[in-house]
C-alpha positions as CSV (number, residue, x, y, z in Angstrom):
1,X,0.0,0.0,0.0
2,X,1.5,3.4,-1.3
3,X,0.9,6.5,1.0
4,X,-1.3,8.6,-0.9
5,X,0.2,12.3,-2.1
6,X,-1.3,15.5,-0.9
7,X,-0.8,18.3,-2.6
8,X,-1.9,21.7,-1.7
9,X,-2.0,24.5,-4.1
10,X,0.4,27.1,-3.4
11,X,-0.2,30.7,-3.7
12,X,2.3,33.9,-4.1
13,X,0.9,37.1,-2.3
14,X,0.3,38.6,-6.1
15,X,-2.4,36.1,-6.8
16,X,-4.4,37.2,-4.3
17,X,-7.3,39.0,-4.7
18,X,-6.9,42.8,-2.1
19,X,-9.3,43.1,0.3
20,X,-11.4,46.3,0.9
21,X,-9.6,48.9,1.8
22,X,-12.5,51.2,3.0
23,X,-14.0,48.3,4.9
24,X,-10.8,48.3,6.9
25,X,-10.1,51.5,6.9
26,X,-13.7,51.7,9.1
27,X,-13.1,49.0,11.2
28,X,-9.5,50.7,11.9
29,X,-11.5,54.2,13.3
30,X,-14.8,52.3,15.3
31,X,-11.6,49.6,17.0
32,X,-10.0,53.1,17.6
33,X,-13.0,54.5,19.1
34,X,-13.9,51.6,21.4
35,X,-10.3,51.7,22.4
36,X,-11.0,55.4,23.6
37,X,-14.7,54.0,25.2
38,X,-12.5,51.9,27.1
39,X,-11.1,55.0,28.9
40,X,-13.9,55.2,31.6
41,X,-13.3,51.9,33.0
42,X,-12.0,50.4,36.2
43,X,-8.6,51.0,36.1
44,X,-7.1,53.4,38.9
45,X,-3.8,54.7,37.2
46,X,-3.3,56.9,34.5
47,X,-0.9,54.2,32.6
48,X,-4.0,52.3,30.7
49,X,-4.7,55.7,29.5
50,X,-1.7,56.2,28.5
51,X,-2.1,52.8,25.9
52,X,-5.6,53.3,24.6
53,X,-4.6,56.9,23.4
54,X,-1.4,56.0,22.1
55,X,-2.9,52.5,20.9
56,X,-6.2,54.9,19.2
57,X,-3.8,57.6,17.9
58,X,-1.6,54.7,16.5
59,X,-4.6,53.2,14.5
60,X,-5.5,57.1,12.9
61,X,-1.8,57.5,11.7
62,X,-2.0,54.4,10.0
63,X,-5.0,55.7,7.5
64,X,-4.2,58.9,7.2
65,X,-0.5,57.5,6.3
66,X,-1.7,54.9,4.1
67,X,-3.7,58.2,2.6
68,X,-1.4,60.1,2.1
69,X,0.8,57.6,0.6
70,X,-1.7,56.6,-2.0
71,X,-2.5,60.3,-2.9
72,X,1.2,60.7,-3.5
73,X,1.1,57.4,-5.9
74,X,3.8,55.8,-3.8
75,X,1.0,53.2,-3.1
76,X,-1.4,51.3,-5.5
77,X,-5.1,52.2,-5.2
78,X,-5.9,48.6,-5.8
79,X,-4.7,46.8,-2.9
């Protein structure tokens, strides 16, 4: 009895079909608003705080990077 062969198909990162980049980009502000809901909580320090807004402010300079960078053409509009 042979072992049977299992191939799987194999696929480059260009054969891949982009995913919506508004959809994300939306997803990216309302996790960056819960992040800042998260601010009246139960914590008693100021150092969660510190991480939502950082973490919230992070997520922002990510779209209006990725933005700017397709504006400028250094960045497909397709992907």
């Amino acid at each position: 009895m042979a072992a049977e062969e299992h191939h799987e198909e194999v696929y480059a990162p260009d054969q891949l079909k982009p995913g919506n980049r508004k959809r994300a980009q939306k997803g990216a502000i309302i996790s960056a608003v819960i992040l800042l809901l998260f601010f009246w909580g139960n914590q008693q320090g100021n150092t969660e705080k510190v991480w939502l807004v950082v973490l919230a402010i992070g997520l922002v300079a990510i779209i209006i990077g990725d933005a700017i960078l397709r504006r400028s053409g250094l960045r497909p509009n397709d992907q």
